[in-house]
C-alpha positions as a Markdown table, in Angstrom:
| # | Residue | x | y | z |
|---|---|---|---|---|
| 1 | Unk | 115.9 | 93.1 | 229.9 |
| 2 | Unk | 118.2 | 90.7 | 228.4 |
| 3 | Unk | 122.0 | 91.0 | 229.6 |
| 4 | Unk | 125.6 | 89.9 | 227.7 |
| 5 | Unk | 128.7 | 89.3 | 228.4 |
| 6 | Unk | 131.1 | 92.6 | 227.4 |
| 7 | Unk | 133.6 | 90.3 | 225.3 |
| 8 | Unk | 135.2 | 88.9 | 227.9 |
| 9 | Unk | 135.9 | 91.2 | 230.3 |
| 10 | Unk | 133.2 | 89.3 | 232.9 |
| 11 | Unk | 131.2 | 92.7 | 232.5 |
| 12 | Unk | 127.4 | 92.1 | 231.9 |
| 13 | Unk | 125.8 | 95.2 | 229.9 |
| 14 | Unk | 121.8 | 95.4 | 228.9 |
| 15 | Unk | 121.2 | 94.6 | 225.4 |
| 16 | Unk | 119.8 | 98.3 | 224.7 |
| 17 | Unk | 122.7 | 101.1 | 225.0 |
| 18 | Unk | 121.3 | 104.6 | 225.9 |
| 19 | Unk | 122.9 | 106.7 | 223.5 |
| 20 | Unk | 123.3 | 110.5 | 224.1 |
| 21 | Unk | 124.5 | 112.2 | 221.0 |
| 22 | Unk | 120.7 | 114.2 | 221.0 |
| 23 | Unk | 121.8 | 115.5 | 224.5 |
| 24 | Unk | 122.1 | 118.6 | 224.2 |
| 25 | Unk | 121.0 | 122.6 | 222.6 |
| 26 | Unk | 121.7 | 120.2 | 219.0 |
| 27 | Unk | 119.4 | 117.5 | 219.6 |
| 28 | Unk | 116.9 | 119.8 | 221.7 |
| 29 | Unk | 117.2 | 117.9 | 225.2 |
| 30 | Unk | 118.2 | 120.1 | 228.2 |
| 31 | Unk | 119.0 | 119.3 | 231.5 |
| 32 | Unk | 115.7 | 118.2 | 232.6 |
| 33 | Unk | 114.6 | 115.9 | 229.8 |
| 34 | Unk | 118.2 | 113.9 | 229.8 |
| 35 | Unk | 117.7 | 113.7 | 233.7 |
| 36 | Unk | 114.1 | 111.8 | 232.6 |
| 37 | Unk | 115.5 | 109.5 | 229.7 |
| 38 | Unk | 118.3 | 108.5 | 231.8 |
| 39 | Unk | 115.8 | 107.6 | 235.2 |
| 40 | Unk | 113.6 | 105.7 | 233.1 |
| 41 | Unk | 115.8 | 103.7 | 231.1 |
| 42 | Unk | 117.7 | 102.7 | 234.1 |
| 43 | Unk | 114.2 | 101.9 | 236.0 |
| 44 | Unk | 113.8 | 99.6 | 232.2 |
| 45 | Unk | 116.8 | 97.7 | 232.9 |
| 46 | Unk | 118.9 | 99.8 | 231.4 |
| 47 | Unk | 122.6 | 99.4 | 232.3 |
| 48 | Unk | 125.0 | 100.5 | 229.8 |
| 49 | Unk | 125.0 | 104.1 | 228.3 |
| 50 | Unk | 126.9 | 105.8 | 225.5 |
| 51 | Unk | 128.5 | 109.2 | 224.7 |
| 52 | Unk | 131.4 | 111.2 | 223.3 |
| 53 | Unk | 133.1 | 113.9 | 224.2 |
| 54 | Unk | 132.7 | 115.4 | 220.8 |
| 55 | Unk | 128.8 | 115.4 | 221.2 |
| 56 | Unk | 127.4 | 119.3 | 221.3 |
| 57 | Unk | 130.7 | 120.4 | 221.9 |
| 58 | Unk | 131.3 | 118.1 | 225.5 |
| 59 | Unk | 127.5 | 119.4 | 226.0 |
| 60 | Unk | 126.3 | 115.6 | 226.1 |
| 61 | Unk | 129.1 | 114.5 | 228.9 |
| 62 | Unk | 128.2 | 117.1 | 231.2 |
| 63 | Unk | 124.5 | 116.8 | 230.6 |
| 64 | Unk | 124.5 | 113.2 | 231.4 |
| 65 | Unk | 127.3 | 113.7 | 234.3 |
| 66 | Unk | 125.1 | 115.5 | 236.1 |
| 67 | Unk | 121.8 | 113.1 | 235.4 |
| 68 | Unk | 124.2 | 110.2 | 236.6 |
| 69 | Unk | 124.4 | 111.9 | 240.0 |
| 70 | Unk | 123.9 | 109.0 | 242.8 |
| 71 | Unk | 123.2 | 106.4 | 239.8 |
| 72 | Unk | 127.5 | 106.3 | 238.3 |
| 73 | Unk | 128.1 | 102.9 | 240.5 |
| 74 | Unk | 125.0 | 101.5 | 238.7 |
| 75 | Unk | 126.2 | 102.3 | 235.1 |
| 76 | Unk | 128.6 | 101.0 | 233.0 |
| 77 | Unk | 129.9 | 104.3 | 231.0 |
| 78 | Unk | 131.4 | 104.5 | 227.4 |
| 79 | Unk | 132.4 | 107.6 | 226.1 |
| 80 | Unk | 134.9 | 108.2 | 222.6 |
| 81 | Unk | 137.8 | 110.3 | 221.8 |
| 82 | Unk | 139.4 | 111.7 | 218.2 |
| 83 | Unk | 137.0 | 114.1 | 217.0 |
| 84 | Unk | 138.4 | 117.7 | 216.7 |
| 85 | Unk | 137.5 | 119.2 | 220.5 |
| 86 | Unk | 138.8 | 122.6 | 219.8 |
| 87 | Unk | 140.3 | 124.5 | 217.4 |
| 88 | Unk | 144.1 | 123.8 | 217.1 |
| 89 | Unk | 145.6 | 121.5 | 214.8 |
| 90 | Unk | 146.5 | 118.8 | 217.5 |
| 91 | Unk | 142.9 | 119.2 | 219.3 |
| 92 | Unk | 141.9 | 115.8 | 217.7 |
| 93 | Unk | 143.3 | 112.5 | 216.5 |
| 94 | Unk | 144.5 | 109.2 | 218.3 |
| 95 | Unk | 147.6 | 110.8 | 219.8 |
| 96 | Unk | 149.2 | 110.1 | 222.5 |
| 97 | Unk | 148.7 | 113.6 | 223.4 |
| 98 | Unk | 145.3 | 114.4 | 222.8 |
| 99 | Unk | 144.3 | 111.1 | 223.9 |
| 100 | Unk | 145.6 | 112.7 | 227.9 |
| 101 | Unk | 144.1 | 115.8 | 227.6 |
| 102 | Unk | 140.8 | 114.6 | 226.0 |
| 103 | Unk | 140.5 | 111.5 | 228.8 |
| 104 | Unk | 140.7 | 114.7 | 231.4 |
| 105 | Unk | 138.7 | 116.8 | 230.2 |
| 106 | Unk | 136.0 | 113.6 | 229.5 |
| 107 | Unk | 136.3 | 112.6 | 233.4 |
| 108 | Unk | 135.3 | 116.2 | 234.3 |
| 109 | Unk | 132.3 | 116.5 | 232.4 |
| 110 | Unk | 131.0 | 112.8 | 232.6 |
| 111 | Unk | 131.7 | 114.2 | 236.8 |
| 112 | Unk | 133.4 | 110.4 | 237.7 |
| 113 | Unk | 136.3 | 109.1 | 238.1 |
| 114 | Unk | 136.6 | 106.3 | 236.1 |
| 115 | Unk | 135.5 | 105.3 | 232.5 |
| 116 | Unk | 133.9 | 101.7 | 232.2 |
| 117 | Unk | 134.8 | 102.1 | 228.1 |
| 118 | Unk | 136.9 | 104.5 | 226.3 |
| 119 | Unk | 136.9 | 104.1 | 222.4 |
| 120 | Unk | 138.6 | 105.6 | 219.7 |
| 121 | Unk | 135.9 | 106.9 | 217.5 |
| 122 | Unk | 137.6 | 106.6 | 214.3 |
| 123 | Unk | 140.8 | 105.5 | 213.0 |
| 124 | Unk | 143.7 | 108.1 | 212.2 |
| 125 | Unk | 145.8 | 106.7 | 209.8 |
| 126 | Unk | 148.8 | 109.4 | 210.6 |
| 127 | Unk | 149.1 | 107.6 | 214.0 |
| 128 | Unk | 150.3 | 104.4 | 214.4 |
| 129 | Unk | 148.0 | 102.1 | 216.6 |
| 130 | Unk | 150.9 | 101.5 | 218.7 |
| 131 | Unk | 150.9 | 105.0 | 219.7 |
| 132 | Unk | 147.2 | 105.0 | 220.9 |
| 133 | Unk | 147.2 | 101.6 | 222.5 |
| 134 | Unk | 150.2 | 102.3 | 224.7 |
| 135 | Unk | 148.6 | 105.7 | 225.7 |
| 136 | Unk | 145.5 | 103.3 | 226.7 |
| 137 | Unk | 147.3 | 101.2 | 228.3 |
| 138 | Unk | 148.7 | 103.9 | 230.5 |
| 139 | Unk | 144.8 | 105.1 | 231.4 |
| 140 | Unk | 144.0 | 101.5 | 232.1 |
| 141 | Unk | 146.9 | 100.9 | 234.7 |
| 142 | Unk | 146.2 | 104.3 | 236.4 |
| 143 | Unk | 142.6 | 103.5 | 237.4 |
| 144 | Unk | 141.1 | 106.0 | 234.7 |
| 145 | Unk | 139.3 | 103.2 | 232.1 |
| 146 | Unk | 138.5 | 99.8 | 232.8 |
| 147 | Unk | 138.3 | 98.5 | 229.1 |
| 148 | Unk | 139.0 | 99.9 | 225.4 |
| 149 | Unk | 137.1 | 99.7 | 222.6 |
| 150 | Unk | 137.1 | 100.8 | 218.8 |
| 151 | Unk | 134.2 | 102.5 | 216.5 |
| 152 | Unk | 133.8 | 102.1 | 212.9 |
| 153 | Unk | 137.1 | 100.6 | 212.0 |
| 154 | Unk | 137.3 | 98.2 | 209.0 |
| 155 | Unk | 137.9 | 94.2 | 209.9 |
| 156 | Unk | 141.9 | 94.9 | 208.8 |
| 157 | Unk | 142.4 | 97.2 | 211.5 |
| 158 | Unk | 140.5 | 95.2 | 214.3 |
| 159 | Unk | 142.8 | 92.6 | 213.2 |
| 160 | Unk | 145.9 | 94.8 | 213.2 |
| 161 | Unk | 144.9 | 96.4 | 217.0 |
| 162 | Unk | 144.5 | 92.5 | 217.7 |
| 163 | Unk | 148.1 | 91.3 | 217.2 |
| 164 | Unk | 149.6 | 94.7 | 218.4 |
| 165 | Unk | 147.9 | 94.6 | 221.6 |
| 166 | Unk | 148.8 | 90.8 | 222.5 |
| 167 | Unk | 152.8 | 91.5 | 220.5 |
| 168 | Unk | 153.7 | 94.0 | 222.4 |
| 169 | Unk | 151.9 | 93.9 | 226.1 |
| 170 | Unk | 149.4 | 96.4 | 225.4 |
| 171 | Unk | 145.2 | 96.7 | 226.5 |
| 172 | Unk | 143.0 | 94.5 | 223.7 |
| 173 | Unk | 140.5 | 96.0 | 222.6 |
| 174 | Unk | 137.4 | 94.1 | 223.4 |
| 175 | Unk | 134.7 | 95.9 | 221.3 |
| 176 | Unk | 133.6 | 97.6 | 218.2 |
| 177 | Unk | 131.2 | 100.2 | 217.4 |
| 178 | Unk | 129.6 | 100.0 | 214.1 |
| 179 | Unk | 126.0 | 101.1 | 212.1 |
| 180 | Unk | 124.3 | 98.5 | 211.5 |
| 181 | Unk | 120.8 | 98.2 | 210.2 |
| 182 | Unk | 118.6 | 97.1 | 207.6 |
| 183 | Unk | 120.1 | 99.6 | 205.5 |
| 184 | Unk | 123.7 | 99.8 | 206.4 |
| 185 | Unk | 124.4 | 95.9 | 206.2 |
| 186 | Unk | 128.2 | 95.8 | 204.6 |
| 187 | Unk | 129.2 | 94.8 | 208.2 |
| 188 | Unk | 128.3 | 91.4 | 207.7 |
| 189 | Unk | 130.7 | 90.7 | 205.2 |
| 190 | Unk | 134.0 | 91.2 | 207.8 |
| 191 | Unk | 133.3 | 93.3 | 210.4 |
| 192 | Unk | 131.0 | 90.9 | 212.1 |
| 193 | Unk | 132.8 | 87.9 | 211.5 |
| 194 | Unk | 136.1 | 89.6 | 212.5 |
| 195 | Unk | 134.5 | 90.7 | 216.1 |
| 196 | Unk | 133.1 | 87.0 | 216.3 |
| 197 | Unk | 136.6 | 85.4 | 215.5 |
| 198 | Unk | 138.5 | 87.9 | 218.5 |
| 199 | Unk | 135.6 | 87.4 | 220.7 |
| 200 | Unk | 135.2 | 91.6 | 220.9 |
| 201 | Unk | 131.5 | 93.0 | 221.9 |
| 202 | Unk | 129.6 | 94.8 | 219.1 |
| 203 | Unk | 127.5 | 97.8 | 219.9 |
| 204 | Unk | 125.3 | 98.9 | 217.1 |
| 205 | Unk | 124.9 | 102.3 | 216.3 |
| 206 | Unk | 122.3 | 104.1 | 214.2 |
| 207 | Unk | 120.1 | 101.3 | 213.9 |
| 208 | Unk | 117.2 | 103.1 | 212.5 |
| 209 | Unk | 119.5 | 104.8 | 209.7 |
| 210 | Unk | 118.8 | 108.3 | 211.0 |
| 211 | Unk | 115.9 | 108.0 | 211.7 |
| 212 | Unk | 114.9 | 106.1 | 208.2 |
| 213 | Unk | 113.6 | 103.0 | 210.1 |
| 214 | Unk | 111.2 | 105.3 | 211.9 |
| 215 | Unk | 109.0 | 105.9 | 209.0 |
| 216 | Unk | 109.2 | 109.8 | 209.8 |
| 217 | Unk | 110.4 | 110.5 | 206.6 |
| 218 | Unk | 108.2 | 107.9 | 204.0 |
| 219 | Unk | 107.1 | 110.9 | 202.0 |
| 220 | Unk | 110.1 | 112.5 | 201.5 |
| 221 | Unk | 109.7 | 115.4 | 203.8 |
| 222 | Unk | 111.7 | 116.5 | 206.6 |
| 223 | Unk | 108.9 | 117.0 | 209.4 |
| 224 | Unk | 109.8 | 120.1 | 211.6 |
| 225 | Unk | 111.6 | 119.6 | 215.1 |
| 226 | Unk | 113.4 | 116.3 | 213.3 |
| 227 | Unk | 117.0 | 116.1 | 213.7 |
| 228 | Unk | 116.8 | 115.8 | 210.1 |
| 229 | Unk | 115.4 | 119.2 | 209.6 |
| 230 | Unk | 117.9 | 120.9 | 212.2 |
| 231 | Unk | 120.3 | 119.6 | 210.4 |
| 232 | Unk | 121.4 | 117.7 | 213.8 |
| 233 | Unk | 121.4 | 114.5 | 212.1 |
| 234 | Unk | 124.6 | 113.9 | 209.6 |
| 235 | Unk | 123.2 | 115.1 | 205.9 |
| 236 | Unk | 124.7 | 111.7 | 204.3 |
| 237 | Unk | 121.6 | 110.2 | 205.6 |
| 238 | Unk | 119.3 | 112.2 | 203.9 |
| 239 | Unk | 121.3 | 113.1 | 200.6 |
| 240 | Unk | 118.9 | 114.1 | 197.5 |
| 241 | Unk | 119.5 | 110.8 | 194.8 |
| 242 | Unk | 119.0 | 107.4 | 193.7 |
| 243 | Unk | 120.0 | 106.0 | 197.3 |
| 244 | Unk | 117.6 | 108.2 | 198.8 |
| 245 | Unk | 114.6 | 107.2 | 196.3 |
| 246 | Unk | 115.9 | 103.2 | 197.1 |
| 247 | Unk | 115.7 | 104.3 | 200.8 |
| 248 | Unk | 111.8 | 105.3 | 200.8 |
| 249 | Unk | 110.5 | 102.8 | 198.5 |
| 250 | Unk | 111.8 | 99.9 | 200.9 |
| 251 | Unk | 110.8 | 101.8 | 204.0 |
| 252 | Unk | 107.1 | 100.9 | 202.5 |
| 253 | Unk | 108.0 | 97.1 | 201.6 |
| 254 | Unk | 109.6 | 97.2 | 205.7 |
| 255 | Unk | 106.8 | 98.9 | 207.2 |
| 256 | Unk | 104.3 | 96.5 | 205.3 |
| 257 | Unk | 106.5 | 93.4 | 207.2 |
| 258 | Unk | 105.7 | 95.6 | 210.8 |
| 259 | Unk | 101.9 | 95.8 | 209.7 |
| 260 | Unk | 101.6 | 92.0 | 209.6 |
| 261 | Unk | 103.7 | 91.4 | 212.6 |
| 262 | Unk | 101.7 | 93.9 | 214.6 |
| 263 | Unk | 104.2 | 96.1 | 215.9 |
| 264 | Unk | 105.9 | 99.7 | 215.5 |
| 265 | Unk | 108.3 | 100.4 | 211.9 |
| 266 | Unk | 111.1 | 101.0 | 214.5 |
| 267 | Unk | 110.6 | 98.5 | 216.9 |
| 268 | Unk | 111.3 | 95.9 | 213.7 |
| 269 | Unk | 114.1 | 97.6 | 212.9 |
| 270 | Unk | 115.4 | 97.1 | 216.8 |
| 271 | Unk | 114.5 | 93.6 | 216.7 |
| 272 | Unk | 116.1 | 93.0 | 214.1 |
| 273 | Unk | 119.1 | 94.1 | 214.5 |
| 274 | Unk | 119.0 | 92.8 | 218.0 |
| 275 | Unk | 118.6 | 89.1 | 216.4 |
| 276 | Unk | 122.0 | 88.7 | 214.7 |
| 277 | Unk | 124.3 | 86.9 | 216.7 |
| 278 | Unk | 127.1 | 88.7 | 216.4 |
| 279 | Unk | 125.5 | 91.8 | 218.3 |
| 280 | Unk | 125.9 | 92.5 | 221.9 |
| 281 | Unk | 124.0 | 95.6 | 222.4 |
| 282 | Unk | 122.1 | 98.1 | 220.1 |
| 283 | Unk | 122.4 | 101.9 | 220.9 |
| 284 | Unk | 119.0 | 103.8 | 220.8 |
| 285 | Unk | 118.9 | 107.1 | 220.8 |
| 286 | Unk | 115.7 | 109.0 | 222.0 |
| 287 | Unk | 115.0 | 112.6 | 222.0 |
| 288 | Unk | 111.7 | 112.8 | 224.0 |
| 289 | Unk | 109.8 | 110.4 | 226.5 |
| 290 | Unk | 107.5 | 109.3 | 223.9 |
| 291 | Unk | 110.1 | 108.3 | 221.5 |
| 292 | Unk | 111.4 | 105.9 | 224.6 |
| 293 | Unk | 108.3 | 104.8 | 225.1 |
| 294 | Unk | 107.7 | 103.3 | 222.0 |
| 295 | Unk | 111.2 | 101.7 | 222.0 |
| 296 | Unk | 110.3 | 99.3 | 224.8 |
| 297 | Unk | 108.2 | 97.4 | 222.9 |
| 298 | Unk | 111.1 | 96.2 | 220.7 |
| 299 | Unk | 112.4 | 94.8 | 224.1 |
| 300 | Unk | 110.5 | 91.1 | 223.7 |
| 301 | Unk | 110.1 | 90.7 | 220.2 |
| 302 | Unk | 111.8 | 88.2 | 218.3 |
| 303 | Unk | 111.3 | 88.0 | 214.9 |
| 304 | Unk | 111.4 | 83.9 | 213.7 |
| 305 | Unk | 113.5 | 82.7 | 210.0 |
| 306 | Unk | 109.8 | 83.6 | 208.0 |
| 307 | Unk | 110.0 | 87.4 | 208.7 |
| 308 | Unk | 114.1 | 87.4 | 208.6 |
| 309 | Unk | 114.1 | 85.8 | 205.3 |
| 310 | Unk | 110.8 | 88.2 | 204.2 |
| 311 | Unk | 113.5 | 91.6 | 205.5 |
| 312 | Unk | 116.3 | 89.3 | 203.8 |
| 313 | Unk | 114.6 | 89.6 | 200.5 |
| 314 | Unk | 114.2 | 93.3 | 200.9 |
| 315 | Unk | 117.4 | 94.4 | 202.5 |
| 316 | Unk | 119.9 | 92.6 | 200.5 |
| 317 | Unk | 122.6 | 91.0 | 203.1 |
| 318 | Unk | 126.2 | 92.3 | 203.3 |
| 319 | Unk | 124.8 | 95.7 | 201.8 |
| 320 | Unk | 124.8 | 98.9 | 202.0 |
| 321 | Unk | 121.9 | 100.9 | 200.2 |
| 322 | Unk | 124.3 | 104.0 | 200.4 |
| 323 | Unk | 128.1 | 103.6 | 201.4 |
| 324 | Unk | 128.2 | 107.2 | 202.4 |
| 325 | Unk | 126.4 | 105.9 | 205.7 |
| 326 | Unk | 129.1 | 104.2 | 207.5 |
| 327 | Unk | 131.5 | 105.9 | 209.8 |
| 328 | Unk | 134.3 | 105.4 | 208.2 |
| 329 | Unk | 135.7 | 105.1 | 204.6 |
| 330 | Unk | 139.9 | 104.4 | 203.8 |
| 331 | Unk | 141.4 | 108.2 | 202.8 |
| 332 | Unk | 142.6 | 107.0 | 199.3 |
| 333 | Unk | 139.3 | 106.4 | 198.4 |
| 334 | Unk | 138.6 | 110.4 | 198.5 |
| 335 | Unk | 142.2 | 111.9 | 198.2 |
| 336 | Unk | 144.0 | 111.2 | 194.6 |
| 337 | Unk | 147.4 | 111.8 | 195.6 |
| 338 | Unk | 147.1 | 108.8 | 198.1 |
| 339 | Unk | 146.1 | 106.0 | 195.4 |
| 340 | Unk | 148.4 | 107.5 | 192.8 |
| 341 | Unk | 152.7 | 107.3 | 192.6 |
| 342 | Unk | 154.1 | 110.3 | 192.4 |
| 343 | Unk | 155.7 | 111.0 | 188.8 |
């Protein structure tokens, strides 16, 4: 297992993140299968792992709290915070408020006392950034998280929590969280080089599309007990039209490329995303032992400039085949009133 640095925080994390968001009664993985992913990737060098409190509910915290019994000290843990916990109108958001009662509630169910990472999993633009840094700030000087981090926001507003952070006194960020994969490839046009330029850590997520890059779904059908036929998986992936059609017809051209090369559809699609610069550690997500299994062998491949360029020509750079995949999109883009003066 290959270890980086964590920006610069002198933090070494393994270059596979165990991702949790299938823990859980949603993603089919009680108490006893989590306990087995976790005590075999950590026996595969796995060190860093990857939750948020608004997986299942809080469900994938406390799952994986209790599986990290007698193993916290050997983990560095990320969870998130923003997504709507409960039902009232503040229970969500990058306020100072919810960002106190959400870093509680987190610490209970993850059953530690510290955080390694806490990230804000999506912007809010009715909060102003120096709101939530100086809340983060707070957690970081009381012992409750080590380091800050950032998921899914655009290269303007890495920059911005930049230059707030060193104006005003406040914890830097020092990573991002964004998709990336052969399919969701706009990152590479400012995300990427933004993170490179501020030195911040980039942790891929969804790096087989949902489940795209698997080659579960080549035919079109959603095979039963996928998270894409429990609807676990967010529909946007799998959305009837021409992105979907564009989808399975390069899944074949891909899966030709892992044919030649000898190896699994998805452990291509882990290797290559693992092989850009830029990246410090992919997040894999497993629901079963098997699934696990077969993502080892992505561990040692490297794929040389002859099959990049042949996924280059397939996967156009700086792309996205459908925009609706990324975690985040600017408000004015969906809400009239916001792109419009009033008259």
């Amino acid at each position: 297992m290959d270890y980086r640095p964590l920006a610069r925080t002198g933090v070494k994390v393994s270059k596979w993140c165990l991702g949790t968001m299938t823990f859980g009664a949603a993603g089919g993985t009680d108490a006893d299968i989590v306990d087995r992913l976790v005590g075999q990737s950590i026996e595969h060098g796995i060190n860093f792992i990857d939750t948020a409190d608004a997986y299942g509910g809080g469900e994938s915290e406390s799952l994986l709290g209790a599986a990290l019994a007698g193993r916290r000290n050997q983990i560095v843990l990320a969870t998130k915070f923003h997504m709507p916990t409960g039902p009232g109108i503040n229970d969500g958001g990058n306020s100072r408020r919810h960002i106190m009662l959400a870093v509680e509630a987190s610490l209970r169910r993850l059953e530690t006392d510290w955080i390694d990472l806490y990230q804000v999993h999506r912007p809010d633009p009715s909060c102003a950034i120096e709101e939530t840094l100086g809340a983060l700030t707070d957690l970081v000087r009381q012992g409750k998280v080590r380091f800050v981090g950032t998921s899914a926001f655009p290269a303007e507003q890495l920059v911005e929590a930049q230059w707030v952070a060193e104006r005003d006194g406040l914890a830097r960020p020092v990573s991002e969280q964004p998709p990336y994969s052969l399919f969701t490839r706009a990152i590479e046009a400012a995300v990427l080089p933004t993170c490179a330029r501020h030195s911040l850590a980039v942790l891929a997520w969804s790096p087989l599309n949902g489940g795209w890059l698997t080659g579960k779904y080549r035919d079109g059908s959603l095979p039963e007990g996928s998270r894409a036929a429990k609807r676990s998986v967010t529909v946007r992936f799998f959305a009837p039209g021409a992105e979907s059609d564009r989808k399975a017809t390069l899944v074949e051209e891909i899966a030709g490329v892992a044919d030649d090369l000898g190896c699994s559809l998805t452990q291509l699609a882990l290797a290559w995303v693992d092989a850009h610069p830029a990246i410090t550690s992919t997040i894999i997500g497993p629901r079963t032992e098997e699934q696990l299994e077969d993502l080892w062998g992505a561990t040692d491949l490297r794929l040389g400039d002859d099959v990049l360029d042949r996924l280059d020509a397939i996967a156009v750079p700086g792309r996205d085949i459908n925009p609706a995949d990324v975690g985040y999109l600017e408000p004015s883009l969906f809400f009239s009133n916001l792109r419009r003066r009033p008259t």
